[in-house]
ChimeraX commands (.cxc) that place a marker at each C-alpha (Angstrom):
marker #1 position 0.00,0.00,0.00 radius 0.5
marker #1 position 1.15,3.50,-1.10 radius 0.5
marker #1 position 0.68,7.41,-1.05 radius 0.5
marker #1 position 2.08,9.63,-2.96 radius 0.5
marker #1 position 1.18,13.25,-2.36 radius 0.5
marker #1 position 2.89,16.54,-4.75 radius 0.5
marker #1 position 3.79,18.92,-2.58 radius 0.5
marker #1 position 4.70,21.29,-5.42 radius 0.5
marker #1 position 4.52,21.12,-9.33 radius 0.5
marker #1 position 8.59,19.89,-8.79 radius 0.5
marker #1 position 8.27,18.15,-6.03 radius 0.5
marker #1 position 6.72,14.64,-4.91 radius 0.5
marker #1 position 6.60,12.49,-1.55 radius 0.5
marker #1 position 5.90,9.20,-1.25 radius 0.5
marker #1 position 5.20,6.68,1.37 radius 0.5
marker #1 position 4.18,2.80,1.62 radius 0.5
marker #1 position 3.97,-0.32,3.51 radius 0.5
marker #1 position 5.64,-3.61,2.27 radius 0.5
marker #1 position 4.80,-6.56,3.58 radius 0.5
marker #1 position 5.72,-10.16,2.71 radius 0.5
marker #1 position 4.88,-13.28,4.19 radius 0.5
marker #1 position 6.72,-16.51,2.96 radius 0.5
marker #1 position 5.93,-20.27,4.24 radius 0.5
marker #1 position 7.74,-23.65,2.73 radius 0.5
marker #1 position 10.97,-22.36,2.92 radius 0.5
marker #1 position 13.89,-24.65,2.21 radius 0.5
marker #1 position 16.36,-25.09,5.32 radius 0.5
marker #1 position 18.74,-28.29,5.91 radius 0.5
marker #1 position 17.72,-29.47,9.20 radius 0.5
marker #1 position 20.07,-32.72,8.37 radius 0.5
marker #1 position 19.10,-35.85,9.45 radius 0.5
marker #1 position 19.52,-38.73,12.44 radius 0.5
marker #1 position 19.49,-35.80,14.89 radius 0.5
marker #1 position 19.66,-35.93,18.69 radius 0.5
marker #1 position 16.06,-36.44,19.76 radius 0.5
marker #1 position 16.36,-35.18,23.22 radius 0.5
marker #1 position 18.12,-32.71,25.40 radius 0.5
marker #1 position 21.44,-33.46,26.52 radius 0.5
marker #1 position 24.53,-32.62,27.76 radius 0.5
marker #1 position 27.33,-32.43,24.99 radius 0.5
marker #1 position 29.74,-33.79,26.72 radius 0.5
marker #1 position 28.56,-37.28,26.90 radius 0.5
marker #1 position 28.30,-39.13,23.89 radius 0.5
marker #1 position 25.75,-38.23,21.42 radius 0.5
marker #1 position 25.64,-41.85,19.40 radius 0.5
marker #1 position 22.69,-43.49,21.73 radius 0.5
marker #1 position 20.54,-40.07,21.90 radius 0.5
marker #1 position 19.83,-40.28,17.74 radius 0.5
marker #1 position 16.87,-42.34,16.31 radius 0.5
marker #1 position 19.91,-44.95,14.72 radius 0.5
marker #1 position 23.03,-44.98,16.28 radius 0.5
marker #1 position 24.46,-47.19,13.68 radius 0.5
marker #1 position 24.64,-44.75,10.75 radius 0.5
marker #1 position 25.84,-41.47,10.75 radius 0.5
marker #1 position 24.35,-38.39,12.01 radius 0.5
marker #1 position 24.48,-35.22,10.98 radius 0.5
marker #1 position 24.40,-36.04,7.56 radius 0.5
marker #1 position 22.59,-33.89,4.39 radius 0.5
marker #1 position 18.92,-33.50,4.63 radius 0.5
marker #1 position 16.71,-30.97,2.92 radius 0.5
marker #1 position 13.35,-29.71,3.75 radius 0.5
marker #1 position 10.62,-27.28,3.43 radius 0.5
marker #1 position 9.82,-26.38,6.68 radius 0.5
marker #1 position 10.83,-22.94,6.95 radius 0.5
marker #1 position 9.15,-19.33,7.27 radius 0.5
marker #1 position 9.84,-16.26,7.29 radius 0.5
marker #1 position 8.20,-12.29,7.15 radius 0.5
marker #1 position 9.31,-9.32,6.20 radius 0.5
marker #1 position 7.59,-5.63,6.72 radius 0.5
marker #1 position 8.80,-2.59,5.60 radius 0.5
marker #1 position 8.17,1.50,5.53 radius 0.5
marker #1 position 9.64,3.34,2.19 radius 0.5
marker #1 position 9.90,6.19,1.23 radius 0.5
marker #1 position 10.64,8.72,-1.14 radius 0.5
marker #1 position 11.44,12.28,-1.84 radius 0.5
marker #1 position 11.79,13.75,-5.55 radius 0.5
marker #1 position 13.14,16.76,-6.52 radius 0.5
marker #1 position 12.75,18.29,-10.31 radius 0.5
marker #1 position 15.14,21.46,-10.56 radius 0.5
marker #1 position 15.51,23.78,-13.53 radius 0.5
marker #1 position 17.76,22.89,-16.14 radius 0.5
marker #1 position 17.62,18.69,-15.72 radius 0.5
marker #1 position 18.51,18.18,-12.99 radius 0.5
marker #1 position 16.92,16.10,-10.44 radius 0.5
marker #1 position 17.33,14.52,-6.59 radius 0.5
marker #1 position 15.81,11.28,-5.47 radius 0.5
marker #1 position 16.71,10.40,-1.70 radius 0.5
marker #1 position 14.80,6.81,0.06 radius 0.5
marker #1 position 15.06,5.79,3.15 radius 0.5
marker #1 position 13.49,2.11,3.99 radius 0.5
marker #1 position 12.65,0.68,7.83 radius 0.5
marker #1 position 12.33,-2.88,7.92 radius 0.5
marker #1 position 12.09,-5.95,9.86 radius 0.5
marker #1 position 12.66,-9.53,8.82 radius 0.5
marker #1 position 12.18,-12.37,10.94 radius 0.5
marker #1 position 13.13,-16.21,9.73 radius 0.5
marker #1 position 14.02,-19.30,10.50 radius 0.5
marker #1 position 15.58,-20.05,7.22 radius 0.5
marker #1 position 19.02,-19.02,5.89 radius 0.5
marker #1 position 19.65,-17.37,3.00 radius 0.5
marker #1 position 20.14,-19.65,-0.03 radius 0.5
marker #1 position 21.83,-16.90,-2.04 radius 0.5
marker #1 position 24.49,-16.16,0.47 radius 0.5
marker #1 position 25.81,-19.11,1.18 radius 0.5
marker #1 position 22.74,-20.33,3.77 radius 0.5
marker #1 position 23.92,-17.37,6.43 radius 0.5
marker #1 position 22.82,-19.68,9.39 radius 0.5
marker #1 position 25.00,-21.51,11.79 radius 0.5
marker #1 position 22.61,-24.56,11.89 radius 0.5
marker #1 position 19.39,-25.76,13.98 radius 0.5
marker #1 position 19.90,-25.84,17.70 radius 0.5
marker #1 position 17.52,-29.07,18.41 radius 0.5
marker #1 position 15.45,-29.57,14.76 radius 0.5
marker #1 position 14.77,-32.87,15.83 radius 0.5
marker #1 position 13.96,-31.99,19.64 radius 0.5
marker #1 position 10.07,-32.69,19.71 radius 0.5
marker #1 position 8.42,-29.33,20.92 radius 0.5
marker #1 position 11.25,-27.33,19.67 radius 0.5
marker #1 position 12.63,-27.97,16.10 radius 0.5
marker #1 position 13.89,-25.50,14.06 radius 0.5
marker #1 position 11.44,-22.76,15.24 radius 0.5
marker #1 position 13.52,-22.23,18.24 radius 0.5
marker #1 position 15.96,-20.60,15.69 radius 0.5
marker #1 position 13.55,-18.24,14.34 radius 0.5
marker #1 position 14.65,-14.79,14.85 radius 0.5
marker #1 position 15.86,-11.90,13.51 radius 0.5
marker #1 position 17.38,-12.57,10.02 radius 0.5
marker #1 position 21.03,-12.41,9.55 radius 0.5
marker #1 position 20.67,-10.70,5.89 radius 0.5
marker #1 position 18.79,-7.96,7.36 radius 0.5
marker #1 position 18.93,-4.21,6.82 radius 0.5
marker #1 position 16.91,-2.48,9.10 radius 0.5
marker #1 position 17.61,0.87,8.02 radius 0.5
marker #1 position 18.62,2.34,4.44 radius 0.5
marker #1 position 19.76,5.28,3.44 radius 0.5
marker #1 position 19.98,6.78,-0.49 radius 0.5
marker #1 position 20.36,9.96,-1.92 radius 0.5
marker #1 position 21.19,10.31,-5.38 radius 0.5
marker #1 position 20.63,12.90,-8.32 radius 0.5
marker #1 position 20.53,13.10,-11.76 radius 0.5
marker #1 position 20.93,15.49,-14.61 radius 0.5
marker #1 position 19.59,15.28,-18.61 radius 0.5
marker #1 position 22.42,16.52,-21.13 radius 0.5
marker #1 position 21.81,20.13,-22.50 radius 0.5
marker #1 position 22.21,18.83,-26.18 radius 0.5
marker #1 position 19.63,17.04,-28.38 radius 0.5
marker #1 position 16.47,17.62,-30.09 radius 0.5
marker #1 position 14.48,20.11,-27.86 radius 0.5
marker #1 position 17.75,21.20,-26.09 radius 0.5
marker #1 position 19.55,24.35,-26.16 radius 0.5
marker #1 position 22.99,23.06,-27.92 radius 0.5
marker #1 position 23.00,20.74,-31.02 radius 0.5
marker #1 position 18.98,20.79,-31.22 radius 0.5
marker #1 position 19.25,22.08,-35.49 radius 0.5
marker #1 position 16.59,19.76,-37.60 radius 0.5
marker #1 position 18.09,17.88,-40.36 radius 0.5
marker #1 position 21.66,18.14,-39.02 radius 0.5
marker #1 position 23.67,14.72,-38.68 radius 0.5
marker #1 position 25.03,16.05,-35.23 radius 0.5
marker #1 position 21.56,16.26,-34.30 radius 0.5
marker #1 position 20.93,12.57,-35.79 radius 0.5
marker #1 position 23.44,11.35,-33.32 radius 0.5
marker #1 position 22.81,12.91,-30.65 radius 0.5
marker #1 position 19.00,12.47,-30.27 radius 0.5
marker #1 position 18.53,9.45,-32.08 radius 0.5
marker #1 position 16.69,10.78,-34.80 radius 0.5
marker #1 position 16.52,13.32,-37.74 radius 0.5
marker link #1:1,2 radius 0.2
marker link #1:2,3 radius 0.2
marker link #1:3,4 radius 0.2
marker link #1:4,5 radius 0.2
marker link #1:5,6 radius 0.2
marker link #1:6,7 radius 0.2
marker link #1:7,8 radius 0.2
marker link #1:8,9 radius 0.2
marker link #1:9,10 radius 0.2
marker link #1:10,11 radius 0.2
marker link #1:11,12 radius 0.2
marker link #1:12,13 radius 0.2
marker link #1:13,14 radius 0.2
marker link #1:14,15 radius 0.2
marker link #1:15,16 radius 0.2
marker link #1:16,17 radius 0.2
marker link #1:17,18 radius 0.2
marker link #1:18,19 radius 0.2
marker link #1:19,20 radius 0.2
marker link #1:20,21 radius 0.2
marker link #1:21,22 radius 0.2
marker link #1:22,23 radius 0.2
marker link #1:23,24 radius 0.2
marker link #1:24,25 radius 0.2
marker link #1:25,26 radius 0.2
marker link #1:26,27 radius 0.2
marker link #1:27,28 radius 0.2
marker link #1:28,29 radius 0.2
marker link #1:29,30 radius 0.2
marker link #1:30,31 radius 0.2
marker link #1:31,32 radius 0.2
marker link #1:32,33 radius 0.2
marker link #1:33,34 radius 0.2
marker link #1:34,35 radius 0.2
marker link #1:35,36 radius 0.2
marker link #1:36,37 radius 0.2
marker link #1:37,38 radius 0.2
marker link #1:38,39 radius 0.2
marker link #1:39,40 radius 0.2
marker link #1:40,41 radius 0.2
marker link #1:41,42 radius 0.2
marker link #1:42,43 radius 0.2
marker link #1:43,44 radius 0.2
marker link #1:44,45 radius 0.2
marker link #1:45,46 radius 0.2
marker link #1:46,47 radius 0.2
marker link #1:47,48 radius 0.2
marker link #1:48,49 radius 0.2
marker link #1:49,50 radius 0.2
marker link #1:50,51 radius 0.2
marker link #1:51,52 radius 0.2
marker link #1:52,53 radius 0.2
marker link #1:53,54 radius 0.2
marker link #1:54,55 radius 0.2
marker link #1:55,56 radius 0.2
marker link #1:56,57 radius 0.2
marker link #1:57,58 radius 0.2
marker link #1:58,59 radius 0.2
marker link #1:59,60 radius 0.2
marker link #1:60,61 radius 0.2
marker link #1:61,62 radius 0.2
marker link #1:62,63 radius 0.2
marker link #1:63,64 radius 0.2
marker link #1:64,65 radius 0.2
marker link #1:65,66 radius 0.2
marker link #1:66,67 radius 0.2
marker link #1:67,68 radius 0.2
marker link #1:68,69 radius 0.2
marker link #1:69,70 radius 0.2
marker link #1:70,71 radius 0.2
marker link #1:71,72 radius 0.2
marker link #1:72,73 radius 0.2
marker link #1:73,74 radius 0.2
marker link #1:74,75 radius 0.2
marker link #1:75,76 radius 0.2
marker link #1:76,77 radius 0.2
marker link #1:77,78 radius 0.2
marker link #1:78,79 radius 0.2
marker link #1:79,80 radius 0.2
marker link #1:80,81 radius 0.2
marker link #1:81,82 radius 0.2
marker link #1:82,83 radius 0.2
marker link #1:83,84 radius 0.2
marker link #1:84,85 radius 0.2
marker link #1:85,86 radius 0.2
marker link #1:86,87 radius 0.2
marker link #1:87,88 radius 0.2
marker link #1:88,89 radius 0.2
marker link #1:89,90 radius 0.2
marker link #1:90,91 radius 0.2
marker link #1:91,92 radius 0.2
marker link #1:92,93 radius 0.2
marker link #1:93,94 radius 0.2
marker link #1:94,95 radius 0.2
marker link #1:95,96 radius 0.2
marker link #1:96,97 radius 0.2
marker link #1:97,98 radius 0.2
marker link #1:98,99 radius 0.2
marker link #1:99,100 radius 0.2
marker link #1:100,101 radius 0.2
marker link #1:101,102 radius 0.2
marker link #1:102,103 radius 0.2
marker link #1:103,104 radius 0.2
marker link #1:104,105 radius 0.2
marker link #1:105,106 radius 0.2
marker link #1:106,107 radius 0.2
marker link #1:107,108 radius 0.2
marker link #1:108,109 radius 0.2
marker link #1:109,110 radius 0.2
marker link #1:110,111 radius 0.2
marker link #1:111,112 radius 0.2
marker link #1:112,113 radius 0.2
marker link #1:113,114 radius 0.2
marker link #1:114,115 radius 0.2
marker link #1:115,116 radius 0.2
marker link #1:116,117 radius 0.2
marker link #1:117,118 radius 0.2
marker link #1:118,119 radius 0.2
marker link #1:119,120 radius 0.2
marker link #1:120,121 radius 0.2
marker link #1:121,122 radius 0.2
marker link #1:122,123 radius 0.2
marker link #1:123,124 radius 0.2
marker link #1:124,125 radius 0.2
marker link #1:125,126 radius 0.2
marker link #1:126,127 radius 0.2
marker link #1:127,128 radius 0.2
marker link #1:128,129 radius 0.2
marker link #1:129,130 radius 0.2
marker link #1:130,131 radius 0.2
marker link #1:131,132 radius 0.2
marker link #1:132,133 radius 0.2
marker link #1:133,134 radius 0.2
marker link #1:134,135 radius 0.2
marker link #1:135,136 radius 0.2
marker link #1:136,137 radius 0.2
marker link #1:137,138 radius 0.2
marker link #1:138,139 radius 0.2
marker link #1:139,140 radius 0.2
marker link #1:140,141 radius 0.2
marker link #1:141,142 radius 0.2
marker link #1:142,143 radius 0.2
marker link #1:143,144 radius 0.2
marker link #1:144,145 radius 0.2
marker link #1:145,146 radius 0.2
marker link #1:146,147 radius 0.2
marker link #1:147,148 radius 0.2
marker link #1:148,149 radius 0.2
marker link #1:149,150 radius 0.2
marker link #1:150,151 radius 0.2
marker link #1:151,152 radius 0.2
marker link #1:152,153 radius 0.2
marker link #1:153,154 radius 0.2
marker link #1:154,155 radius 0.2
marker link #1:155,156 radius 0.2
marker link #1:156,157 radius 0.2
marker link #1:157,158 radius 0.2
marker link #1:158,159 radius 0.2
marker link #1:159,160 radius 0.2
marker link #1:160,161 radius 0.2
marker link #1:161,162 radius 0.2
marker link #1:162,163 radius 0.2
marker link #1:163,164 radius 0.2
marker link #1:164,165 radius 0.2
marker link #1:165,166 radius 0.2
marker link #1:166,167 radius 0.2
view
């Protein structure tokens, strides 16, 4: 949701709320976990469902979620001449208990994701790819030269051709 209000003919505000809400995330639990609380200095091979194979090894599922909800804005500026200023500035929040695929997974691994009554939701939290607060301020400015422009604007001209794109 979004409003965008001009405050004058040159200027423009904006402001909206982003929300998203994802479910059936991918996360790598692994499997033949420790199904109970313990204390890690004993040994772990009797605690897992079978102590014969390995534990710990590569498991993928979808049980992860996450949220995300965000305030952005905006600010435009047109001044005389072409040139222009655009700053944003975003507040956010994401919350997760999946890592980030892109970056490598960005989690240090499930605390107790076999533990019944905790699982992997006892890692959901704050995410570690988070940004809760950006800042950008940037400007721009249109060449004086071109069809319509004050240098180089002549009809018919090849400098105009080239520069403008047309004839």
């Amino acid at each position: 949701m979004t409003a965008q209000y001009q405050v004058t003919p040159s200027m423009s505000i904006q402001a909206g709320y982003v929300t998203s809400l994802a479910r059936h995330l991918e996360v790598f639990p692994n499997s033949n976990n420790v199904t109970s609380i313990v204390d890690t200095t004993q040994d772990t091979k009797n605690f897992v469902p079978f102590p014969d194979f390995g534990h710990g090894s590569s498991l993928a599922t979808t049980n992860g979620n996450s949220y995300y909800h965000g305030l952005q804005t905006k600010v435009e500026k047109q001044f005389s001449h072409g040139l222009n200023l655009l700053a944003t500035y975003t507040y956010s929040k994401s919350r997760t208990d999946a890592g980030d695929l892109l970056n490598g997974g960005s989690t240090a691994g499930f605390r107790a994701p076999d533990v019944p009554g905790a699982g992997i939701r006892l890692d959901y939290g704050l995410a570690s790819f988070r940004y809760s607060n950006v800042f950008h301020l940037s400007g721009g400015y249109e060449l004086p030269f071109g069809k319509g422009k004050h240098f180089l604007s002549n009809p018919g001209r090849m400098s105009n051709a080239l520069v403008s794109g047309g004839a």
